[in-house]
PALO-95504 format. One record per residue (C-alpha): residue in one letter; x, y, z. Coordinates in pm, whole numbers, padded with zeros to 5 digits, always signed. Example, Ala and Ser with C-alpha at 12.3 -4.5 7.8 and 13.67 -1.06 7.14 Angstrom:
BEGIN
a+01230-00450+00780;s+01367-00106+00714;
END
This chain:
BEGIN
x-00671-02629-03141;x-00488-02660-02840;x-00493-02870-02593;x-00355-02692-02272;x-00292-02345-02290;x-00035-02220-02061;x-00029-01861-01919;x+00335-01732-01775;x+00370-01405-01608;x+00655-01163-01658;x+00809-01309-01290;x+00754-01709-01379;x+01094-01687-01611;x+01187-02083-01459;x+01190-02329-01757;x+01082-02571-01448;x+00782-02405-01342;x+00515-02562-01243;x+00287-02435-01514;x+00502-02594-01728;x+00509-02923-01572;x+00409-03234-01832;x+00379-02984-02143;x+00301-03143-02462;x+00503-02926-02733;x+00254-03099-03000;x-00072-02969-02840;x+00021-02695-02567;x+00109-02348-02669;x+00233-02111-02384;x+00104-01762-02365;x+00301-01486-02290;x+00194-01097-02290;x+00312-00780-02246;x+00055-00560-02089;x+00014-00199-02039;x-00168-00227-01729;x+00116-00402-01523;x+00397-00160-01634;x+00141+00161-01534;x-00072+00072-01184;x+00237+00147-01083;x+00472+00363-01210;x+00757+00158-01210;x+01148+00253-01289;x+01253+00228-01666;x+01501-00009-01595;x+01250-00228-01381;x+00996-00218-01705;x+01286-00280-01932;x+01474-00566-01743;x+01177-00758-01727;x+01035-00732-02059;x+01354-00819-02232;x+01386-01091-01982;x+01045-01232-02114;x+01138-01197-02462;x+01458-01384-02440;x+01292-01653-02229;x+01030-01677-02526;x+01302-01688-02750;x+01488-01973-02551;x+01129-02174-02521;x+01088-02120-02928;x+01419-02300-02980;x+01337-02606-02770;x+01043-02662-03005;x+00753-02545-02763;x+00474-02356-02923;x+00462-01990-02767;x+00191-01701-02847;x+00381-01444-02741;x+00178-01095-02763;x+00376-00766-02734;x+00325-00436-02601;x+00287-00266-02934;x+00086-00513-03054;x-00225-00328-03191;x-00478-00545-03068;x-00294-00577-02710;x-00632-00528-02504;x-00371-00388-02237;x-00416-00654-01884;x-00372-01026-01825;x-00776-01083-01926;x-00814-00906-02188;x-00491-01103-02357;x-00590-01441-02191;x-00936-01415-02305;x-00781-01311-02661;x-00538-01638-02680;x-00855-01876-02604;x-01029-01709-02927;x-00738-01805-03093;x-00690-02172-02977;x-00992-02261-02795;x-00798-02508-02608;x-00981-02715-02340;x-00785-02590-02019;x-00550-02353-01879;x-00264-02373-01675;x-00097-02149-01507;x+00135-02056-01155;x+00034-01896-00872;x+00104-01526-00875;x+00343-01347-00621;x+00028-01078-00608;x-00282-01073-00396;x-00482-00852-00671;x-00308-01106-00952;x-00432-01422-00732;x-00834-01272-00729;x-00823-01190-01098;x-00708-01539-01192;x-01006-01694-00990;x-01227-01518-01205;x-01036-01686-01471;x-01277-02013-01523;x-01622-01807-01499;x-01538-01601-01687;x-01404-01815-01983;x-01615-02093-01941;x-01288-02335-01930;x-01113-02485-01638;x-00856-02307-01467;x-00578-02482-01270;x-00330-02254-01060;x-00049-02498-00939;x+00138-02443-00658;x+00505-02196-00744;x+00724-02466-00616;x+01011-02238-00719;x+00965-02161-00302;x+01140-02359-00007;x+00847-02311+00154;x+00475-02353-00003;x+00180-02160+00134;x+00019-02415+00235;x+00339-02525+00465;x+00370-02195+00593;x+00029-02186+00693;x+00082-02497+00933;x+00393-02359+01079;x+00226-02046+01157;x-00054-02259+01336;x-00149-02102+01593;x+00157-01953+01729;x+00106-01607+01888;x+00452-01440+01772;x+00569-01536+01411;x+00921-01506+01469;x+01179-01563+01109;x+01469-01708+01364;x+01216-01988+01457;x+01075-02047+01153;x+01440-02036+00949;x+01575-02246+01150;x+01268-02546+01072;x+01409-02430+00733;x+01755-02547+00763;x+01626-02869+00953;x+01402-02893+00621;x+01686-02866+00355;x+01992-02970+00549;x+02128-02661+00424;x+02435-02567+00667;x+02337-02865+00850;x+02551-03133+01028;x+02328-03395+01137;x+02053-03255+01376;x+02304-02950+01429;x+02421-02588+01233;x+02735-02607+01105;x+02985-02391+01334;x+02765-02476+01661;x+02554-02169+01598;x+02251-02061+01408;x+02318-01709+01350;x+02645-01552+01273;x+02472-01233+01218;x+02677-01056+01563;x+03018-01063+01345;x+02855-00877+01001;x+02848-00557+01111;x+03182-00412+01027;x+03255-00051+00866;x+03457-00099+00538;x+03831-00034+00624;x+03969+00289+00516;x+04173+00240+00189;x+03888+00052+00003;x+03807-00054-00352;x+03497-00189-00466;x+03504-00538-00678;x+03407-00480-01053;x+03086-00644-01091;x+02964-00791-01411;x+02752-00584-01652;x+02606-00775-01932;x+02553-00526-02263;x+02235-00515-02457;x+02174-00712-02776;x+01920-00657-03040;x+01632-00783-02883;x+01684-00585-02507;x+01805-00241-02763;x+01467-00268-02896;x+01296-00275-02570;x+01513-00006-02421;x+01424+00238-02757;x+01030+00121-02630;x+01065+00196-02303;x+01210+00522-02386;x+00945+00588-02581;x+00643+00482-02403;x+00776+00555-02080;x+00956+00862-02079;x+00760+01019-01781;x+00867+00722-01546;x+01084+00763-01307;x+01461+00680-01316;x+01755+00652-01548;x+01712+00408-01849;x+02068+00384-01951;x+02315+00273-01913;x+02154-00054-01900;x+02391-00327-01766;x+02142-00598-01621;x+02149-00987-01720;x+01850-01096-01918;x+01912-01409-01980;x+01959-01730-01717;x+02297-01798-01867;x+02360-01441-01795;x+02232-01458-01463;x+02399-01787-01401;x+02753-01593-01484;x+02635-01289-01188;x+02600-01536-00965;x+02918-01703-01048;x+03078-01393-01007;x+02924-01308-00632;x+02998-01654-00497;x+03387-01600-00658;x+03472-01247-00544;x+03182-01087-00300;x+03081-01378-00117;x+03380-01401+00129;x+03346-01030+00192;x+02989-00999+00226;x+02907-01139+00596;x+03210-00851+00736;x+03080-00574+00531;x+02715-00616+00486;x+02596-00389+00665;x+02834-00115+00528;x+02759+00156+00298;x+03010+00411+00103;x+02938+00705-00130;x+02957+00621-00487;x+02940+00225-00429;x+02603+00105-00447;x+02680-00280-00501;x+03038-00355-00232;x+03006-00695-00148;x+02631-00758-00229;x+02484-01014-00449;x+02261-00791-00696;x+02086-01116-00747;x+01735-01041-00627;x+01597-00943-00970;x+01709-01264-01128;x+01560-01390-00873;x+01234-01287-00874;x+01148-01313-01218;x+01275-01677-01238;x+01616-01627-01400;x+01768-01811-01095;x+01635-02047-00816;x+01660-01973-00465;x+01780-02367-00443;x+02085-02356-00692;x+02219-02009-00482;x+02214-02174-00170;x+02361-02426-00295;x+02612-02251-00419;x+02677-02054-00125;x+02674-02369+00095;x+02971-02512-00101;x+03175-02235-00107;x+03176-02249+00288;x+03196-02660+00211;x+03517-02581-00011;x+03651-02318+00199;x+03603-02030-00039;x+03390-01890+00200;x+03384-01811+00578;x+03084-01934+00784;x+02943-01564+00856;x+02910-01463+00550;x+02773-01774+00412;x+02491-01830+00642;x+02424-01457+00668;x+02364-01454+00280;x+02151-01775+00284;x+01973-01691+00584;x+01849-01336+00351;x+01707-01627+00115;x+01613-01950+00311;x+01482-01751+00612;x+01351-01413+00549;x+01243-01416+00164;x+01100-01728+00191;x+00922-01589+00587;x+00834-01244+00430;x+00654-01494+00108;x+00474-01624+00371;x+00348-01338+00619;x+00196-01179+00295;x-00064-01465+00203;x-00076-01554+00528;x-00212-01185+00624;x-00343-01034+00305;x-00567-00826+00169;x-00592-00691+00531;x-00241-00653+00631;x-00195-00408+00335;x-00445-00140+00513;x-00275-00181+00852;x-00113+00186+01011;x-00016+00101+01345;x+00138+00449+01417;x-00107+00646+01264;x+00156+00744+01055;x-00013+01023+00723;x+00288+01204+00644;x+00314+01251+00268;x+00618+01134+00107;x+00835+01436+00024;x+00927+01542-00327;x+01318+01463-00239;x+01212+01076-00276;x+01161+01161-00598;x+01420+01389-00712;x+01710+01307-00490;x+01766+01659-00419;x+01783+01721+00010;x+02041+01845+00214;x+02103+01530+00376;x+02365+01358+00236;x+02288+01027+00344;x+01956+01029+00185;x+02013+01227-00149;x+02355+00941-00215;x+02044+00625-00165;x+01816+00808-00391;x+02018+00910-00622;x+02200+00577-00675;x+01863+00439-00683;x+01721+00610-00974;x+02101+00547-01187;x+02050+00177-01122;x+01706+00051-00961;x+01897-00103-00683;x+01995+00013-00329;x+02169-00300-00055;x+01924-00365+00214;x+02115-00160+00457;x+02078+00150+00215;x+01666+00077+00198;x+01639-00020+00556;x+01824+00215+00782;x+01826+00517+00583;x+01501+00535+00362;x+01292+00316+00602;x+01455+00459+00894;x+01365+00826+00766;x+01039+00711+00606;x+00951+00569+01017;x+01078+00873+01221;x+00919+01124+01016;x+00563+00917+01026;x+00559+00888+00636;x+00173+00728+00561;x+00222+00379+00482;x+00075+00370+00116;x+00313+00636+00016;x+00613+00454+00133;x+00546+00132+00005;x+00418+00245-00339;x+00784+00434-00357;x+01011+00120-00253;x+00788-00080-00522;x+00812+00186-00778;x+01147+00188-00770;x+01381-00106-00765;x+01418-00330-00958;x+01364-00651-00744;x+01059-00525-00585;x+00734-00768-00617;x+00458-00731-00399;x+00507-01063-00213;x+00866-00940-00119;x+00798-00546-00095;x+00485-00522+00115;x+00609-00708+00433;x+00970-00538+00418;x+00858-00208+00400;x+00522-00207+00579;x+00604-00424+00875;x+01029-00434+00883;x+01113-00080+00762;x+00810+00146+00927;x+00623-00084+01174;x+00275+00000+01049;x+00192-00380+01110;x+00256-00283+01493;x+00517-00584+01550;x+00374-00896+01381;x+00638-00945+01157;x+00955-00721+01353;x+00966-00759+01762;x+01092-00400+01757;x+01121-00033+01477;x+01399-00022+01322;x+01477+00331+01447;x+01832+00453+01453;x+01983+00806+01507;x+02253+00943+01288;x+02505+00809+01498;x+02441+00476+01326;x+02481+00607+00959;x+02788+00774+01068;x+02939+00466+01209;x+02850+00210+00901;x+02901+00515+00590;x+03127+00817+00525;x+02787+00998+00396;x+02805+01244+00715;x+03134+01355+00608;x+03032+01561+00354;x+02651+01629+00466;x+02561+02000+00531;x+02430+01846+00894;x+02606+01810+01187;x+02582+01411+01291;x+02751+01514+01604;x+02455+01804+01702;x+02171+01666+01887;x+01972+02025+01870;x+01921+02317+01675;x+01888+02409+01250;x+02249+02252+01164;x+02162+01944+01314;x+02137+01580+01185;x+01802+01546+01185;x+01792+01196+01233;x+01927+01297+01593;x+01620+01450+01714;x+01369+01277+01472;x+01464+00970+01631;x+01370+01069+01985;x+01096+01299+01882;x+00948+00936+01768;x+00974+00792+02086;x+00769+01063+02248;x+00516+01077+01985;x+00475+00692+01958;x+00582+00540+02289;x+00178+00450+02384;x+00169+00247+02025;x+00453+00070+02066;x+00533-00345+02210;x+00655-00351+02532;x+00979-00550+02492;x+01303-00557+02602;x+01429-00481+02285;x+01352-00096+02348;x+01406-00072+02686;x+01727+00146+02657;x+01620+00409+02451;x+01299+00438+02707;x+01437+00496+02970;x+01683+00745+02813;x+01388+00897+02730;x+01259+00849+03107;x+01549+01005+03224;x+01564+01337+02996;x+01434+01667+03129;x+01145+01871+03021;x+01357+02112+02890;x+01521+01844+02628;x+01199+01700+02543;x+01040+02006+02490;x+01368+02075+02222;x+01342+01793+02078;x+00985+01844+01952;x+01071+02242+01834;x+01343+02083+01614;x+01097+01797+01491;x+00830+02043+01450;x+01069+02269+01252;x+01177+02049+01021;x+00874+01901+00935;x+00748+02210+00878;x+01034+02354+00631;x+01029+02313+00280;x+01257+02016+00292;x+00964+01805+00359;x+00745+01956+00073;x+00527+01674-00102;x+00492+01927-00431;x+00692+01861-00726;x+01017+02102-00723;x+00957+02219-00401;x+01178+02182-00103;x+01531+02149-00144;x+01651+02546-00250;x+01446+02681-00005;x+01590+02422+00277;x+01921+02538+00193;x+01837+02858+00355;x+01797+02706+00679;x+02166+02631+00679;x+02492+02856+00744;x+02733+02797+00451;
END
């Protein structure tokens, strides 16, 4: 019999987890599972289903060998009951212990199943506190007070004040909170990528890649080649690698994007992140000494701590601090159904098919990639928010509800009407064209404002103004493109809207499997 029985979930891979606090390896056993349920409600990548159930196995593995007892049930396990309470109520059957312990979840529908937990069982049910976070719920709750605006500048700035990361004294290191005015250079023209580390599959992740294979062949994405880190000491060797060779890059180029390199100067750390692999604390701390040691310029080392410190830990918090209701918000009336190219990759515009199709190779697009050229199409074509989200959570591997939700719904396509982003994040082609070399070789003209050869970001971007201008925050933040808009004749406006109305009515924008993208072609001179 056991005395404590504690439950970890496939994204609490942190040997210092809470739920793990004051273990006795002579009376606790720790339950892991594999469950059918949370690799199918959604249809996740391959490589997002593979990553983090080899991840869980080698953390099981690494548990095992420091002498902690660890029921570990897999997904082809026979009697796998499929979901977390079906296996959970399985594991007390087989050790009736007295308790259970276990972490809060990064999901809203994981949080209400687990308070089920204790009725349901008849045992108590403790669900500690992920201390993992900067920033607890509860804290975030009492910054949030009763503020009317809930601003990330403000609140990661209490956050440096909190940590003394970048901190001198009372005072930001370099004089200045933000360096974020000097990251947004284009990559100069005779450019090579850095090789990034790729870490090659042993027994244990083979087997789960031949499962995955297997049981998820319908999925979406590519499977192999798999080059993720499964392992912390892996993990610990990617990040080794980013603070060495990306980090002094990555405040310049950030913001840049190239075909055929999906990582440049980015981190790629987010997944071993989010499952537990690596702690938010030891990065920034790693960051912070590479600006201490002079490896690393200021911009680029408080732009990449501010994506952690401020905004992960801020987006953590909007989404309990909001949910379930901020899930069913829509804003702009936006019920556009996602078009098939999201899926296949195949559309005329360059831009787009080089993000998707990178995306399904490797689970991963930069933030840039997700927010100015799938968010930014996914917000000027009115895309309904479900359909959106479910697509950036489908298909990356980083993406967790906690962190997915508030980037796409409220950053990339305003449907939360401005509580977590003062202003869209709208952007004509000009902006892809200036930050990527995708428009060199798209079949649209980025220089056209009008007509069938056009970009259409061009005249999506202002046919969103006119169709949205009543729903949107008056702020100064969008005062120039209004009154551009102000200032445009009748006869431009009305264009605008033929060309909108065109091409959301051509077969580009087809929701139907293998539609679209032959019959778009038409629409363009060769």
């Amino acid at each position: 019999m056991a005395k404590t029985l504690r439950f970890l979930l496939g994204d609490q891979l942190t040997r210092s987890i809470s739920a793990l606090d004051g273990i006795d390896p002579a009376q606790d056993v720790v339950l892991m599972a594999e469950v059918d349920a949370e690799t199918r409600h959604i249809r996740h990548h391959k490589q997002k289903i593979a990553f983090i159930l080899a991840a869980m196995r080698h953390f099981a593995q690494e548990l095992r060998a420091e002498g902690l007892v660890v029921d570990y049930v897999r997904l082809d396990d026979p009697e796998n009951r499929g979901d977390f309470t079906g296996e959970l109520a399985r594991a007390v059957a087989r050790h009736k212990p007295d308790r259970i312990v276990v972490t809060e979840p990064g999901e809203w529908r994981v949080r209400e199943m687990m308070l089920g937990w204790a009725a349901m069982l008849g045992l108590p049910v403790e669900i500690r506190d992920d201390d993992r976070f900067f920033c607890s719920r509860a804290d975030f709750s009492r910054w949030a007070g009763r503020r009317e605006t809930l601003r990330m500048e403000f609140f990661y700035r209490d956050m440096r004040r909190r940590t003394g990361l970048l901190m001198e004294g009372d005072a930001p290191v370099g004089g200045r909170w933000n360096f974020d005015p000097e990251n947004r250079k284009p990559l100069p023209a005779k450019f090579r990528a850095p090789q990034r580390p790729r870490f090659a599959p042993d027994d244990t992740t083979r087997e789960i890649l031949k499962l995955t294979a297997t049981r998820y062949a319908e999925h979406f994405g590519d499977l192999e080649p798999f080059g993720w880190a499964v392992t912390r000491a892996d993990a610990r060797i990617a990040l080794d690698d980013f603070i060495a060779n990306c980090l002094p890059f990555f405040g310049d180029f950030q913001d840049a994007m190239k075909s055929g390199e999906p990582f440049l100067y980015h981190a790629i750390l987010s997944p071993y992140l989010n499952v537990g692999l690596l702690t938010p604390r030891e990065i920034c701390v790693a960051a912070e000494r590479a600006y201490l040691s002079g490896a690393a310029p200021i911009n680029a080392v408080e732009g990449f701590i501010r994506q952690i410190l401020g905004w992960r830990e801020y987006v953590r918090g909007i989404y309990w601090l909001r949910m379930p209701e901020y899930a069913e918000t829509n804003a702009l009336d936006a019920t556009r159904p996602l078009p098939w190219f999201f899926w296949s990759g195949e559309t005329s515009m360059n831009c787009l098919g080089q993000v998707i199709d990178e995306t399904r190779r490797h689970a991963y697009a930069h933030h840039i990639q997700r927010l100015m050229v799938v968010g930014n199409f996914a917000l000027l074509a009115g895309v309904a928010p479900r359909e959106i989200e479910e697509w950036y959570l489908v298909v990356y591997a980083d993406a967790f509800e906690w962190v997915e939700l508030p980037n796409v719904h409220g950053m990339a396509i305003f449907a939360d009407g401005g509580a977590l982003a003062s202003k869209p994040y709208a952007a004509s082609g000009a902006y892809i064209n200036r930050m990527s070399d995708y428009c060199r070789n798209c079949r649209y003209d980025v220089a056209a404002k009008a007509g069938p050869t056009a970009c259409p970001f061009n005249y999506l971007y202002w046919n969103f103004f006119l169709e949205n201008r009543s729903r949107l925050p008056r702020t100064p933040r969008l005062a120039m493109p209004l009154r551009t808009l102000d200032a445009m004749s009748d006869e431009r406006r009305a264009e605008i809207r033929r060309d909108a109305a065109a091409f959301f009515a051509s077969p580009e924008m087809d929701p139907r499997p293998g539609r679209g993208y032959a019959e778009s072609q038409k629409r363009l001179p060769l």
